[in-house]
C-alpha positions in Angstrom: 24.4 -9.5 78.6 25.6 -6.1 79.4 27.9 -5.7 76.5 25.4 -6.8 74.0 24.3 -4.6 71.4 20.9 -2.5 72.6 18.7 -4.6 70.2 20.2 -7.9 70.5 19.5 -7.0 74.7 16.4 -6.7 74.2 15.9 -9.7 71.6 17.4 -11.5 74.6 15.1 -10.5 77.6 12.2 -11.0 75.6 13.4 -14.8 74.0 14.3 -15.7 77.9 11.0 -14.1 79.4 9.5 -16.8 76.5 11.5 -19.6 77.9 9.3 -19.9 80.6 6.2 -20.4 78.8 7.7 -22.8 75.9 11.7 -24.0 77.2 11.6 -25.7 73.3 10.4 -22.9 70.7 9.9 -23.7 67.3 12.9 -21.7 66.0 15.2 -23.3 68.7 17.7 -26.3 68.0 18.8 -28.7 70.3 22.9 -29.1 70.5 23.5 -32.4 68.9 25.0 -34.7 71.1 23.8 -32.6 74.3 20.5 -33.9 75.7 18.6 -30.7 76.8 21.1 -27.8 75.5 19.0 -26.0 73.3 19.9 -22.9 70.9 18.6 -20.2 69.1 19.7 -17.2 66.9 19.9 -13.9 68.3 19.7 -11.4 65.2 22.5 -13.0 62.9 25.5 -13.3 64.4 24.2 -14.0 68.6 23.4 -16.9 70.1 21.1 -17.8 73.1 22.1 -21.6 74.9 20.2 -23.0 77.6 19.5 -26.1 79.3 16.2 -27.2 80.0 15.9 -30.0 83.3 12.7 -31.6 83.2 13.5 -33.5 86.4 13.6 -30.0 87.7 11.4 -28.3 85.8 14.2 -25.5 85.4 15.5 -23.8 82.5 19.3 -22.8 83.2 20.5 -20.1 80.5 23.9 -21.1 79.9 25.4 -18.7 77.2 23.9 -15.4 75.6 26.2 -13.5 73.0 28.2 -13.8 70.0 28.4 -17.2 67.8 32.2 -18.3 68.4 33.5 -21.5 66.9 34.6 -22.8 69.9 30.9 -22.2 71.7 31.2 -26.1 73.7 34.6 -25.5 74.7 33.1 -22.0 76.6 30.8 -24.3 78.2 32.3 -27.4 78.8 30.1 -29.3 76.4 32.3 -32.4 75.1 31.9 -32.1 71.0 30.0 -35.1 69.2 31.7 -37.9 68.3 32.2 -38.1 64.3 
């Protein structure tokens, strides 16, 4: 998170801090194909990725930063099938 910008920082912290409250906001998407990877914007061009473990009642942030087009590949998510 350090090398996000200032305002996407704090975007961050705040939509985490909110994770703990609600792990499946209204504005989040869950990864299709990925049972409990969840996703949200960050300002327009950041994403936030996390998994939430109801078995362990544990919300793991995976990925916070910059949309790239090879996002599952960073975090050895297998793409959907087609």
């Amino acid at each position: 998170m350090q090398a996000l910008p200032g305002n996407i920082k704090a975007m961050a912290r705040k939509r985490i801090a909110g994770l703990a409250d609600d792990p499946r906001p209204s504005e989040s998407k869950q990864l299709e194909g990925h049972a409990g990877h969840f996703r949200m914007w960050l300002g327009a061009k950041h994403h936030l990725v996390w998994l939430v473990s109801e078995e362990d009642k544990l919300v793991e942030i995976e990925y916070v930063g910059p949309k790239a087009p090879d996002l599952c590949d960073k975090l050895k998510l297998k793409r959907p099938e087609e």
